[in-house]
N, C-alpha and C positions, 0 to 999 in steps of 0.2 A: 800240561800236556806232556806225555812222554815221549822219548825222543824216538822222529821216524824210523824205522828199522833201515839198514845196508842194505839189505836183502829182504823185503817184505817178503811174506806169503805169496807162493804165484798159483794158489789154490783156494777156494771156500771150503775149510775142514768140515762143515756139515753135510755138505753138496757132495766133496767127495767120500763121504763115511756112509752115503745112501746112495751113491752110485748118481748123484741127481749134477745136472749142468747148469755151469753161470756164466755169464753175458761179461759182467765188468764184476772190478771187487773194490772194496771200501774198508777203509783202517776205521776203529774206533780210537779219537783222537785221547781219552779219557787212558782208557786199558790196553791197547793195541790189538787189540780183538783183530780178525779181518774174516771178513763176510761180503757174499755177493750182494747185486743192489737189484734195486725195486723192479728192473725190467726182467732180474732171472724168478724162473718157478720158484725158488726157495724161498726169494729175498729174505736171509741171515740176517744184514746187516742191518734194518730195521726189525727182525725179532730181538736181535741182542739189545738192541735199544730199548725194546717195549718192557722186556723181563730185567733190566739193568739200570736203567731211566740216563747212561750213559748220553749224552743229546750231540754229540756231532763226531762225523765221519768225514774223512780225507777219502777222496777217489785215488786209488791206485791204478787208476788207467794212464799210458804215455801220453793222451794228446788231451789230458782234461787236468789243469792244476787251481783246482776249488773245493771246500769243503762242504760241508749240507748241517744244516742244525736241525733236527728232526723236532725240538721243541716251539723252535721260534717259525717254522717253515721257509729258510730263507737261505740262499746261497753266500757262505760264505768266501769273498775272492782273496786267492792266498798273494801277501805281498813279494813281488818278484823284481821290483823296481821301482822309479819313479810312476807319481801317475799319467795318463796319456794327458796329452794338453787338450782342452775341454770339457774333460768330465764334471760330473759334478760333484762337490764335496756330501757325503750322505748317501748315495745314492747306492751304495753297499756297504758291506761290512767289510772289514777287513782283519783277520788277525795273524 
């Protein structure tokens, strides 16, 4: 995985090359792509994925810190700590 940018994208370069708006945006963890997500009109960040077979994306939103594997369909939670006490072991991914 390359490493996160300082300063991500605070744009979808497709969205803004067509004048079009996005919602949230999403790093591709593979290339550093960043593309908006599934809830804007464009959704980028799954076409990169489709045309690239690149499989998972980092939300660059402030109050979301989890990935998305577009192959396996499944949220990956980024580790930021200990686990909470009772979780269950399995019960996400984690990388």
């Amino acid at each position: 995985m390359p490493a996160a940018p300082d300063r991500p994208a605070d744009a979808c370069a497709e969205c803004r090359a067509s004048g079009g708006t996005w919602r949230r945006l999403r790093w591709c963890a593979t290339c550093g792509h960043v593309g908006c997500c599934d809830s804007s009109p464009g959704r980028h960040a799954y076409a990169h994925h489709d045309s690239t077979g690149h499989p998972v994306v980092l939300s660059l939103a402030a109050d979301e810190d989890w990935a998305w594997c577009f192959e396996d369909e499944v949220f990956l939670v980024l580790e930021t700590g200990p686990p909470e006490p009772g979780a269950r072991p399995g019960a996400e991914r984690r990388i």
